[in-house]
C-alpha positions in Angstrom: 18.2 8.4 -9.4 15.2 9.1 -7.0 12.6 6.3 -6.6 9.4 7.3 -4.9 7.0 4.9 -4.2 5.7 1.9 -5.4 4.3 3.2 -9.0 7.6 4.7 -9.4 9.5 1.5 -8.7 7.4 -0.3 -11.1 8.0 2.4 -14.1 11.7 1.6 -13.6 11.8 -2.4 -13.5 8.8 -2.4 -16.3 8.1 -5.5 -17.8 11.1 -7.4 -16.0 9.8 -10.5 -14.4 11.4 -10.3 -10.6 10.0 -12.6 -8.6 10.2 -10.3 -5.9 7.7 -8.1 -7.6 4.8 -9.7 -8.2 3.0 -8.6 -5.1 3.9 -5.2 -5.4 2.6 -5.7 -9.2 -0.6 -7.1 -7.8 -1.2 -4.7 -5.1 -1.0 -1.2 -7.5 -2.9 -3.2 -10.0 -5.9 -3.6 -7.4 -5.6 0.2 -6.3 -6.0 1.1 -10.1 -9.3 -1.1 -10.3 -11.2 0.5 -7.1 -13.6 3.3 -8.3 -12.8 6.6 -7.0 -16.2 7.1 -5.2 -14.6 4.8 -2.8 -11.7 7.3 -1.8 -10.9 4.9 2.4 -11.0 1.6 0.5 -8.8 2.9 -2.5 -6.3 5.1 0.4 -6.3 1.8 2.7 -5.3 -0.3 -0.6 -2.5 2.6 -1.7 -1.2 2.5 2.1 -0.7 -1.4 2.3 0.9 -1.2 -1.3 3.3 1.3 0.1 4.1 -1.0 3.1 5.0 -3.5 0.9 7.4 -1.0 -1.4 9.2 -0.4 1.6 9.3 -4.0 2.9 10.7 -4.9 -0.8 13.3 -1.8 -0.6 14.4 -3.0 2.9 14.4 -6.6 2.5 15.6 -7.2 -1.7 17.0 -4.2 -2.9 20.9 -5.0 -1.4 20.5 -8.5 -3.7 19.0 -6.6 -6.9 22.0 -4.0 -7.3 23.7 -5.5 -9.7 20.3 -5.5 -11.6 20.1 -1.6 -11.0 23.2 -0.8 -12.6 22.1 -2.6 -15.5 19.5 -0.3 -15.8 20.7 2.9 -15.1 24.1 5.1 -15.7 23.3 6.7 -12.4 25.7 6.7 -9.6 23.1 6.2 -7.1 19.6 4.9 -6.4 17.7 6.6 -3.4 14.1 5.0 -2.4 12.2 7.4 -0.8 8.2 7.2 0.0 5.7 10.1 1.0 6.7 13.4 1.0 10.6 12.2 0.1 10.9 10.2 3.2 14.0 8.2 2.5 13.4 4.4 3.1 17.3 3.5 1.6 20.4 5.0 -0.8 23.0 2.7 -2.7 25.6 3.3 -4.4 26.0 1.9 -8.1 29.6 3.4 -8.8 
């Protein structure tokens, strides 16, 4: 399973309340709310979510894998960002 940014990472866990989340919840829901007319403020707002996708993949991710398996048969999780940048891989099986 490939995970690739923040929105996609948020599709996955849906409604699940982690803790861990809530400012990457936050951060996409403020990106959503900026009008498109302001195309810097709304990029600035998608880059700092992204730094904190890949400050949650690199600092809670090890801790949640029991939590992944639960919700997926795959045999491994990749988080990538950008243009497939990989940020980490674990193995679920």
């Amino acid at each position: 399973m490939n995970i690739s940014g923040p929105q996609a990472l948020l599709n996955f866990i849906g409604s699940d309340n982690i803790p861990s989340v809530s400012n990457l919840r936050s951060c996409i829901l403020s990106v959503g709310k900026i009008c498109s007319c302001q195309k810097q403020k709304k990029a600035q707002k998608s880059e700092e979510c992204n730094n904190i996708y890949i400050q949650f993949v690199n600092s809670n991710c090890t801790g949640l894998l029991e939590y992944f398996k639960s919700k997926t048969t795959d045999d491994i999780i990749i988080f990538t960002h950008g243009s497939n940048h990989e940020i980490k891989r674990f193995k679920l099986r």
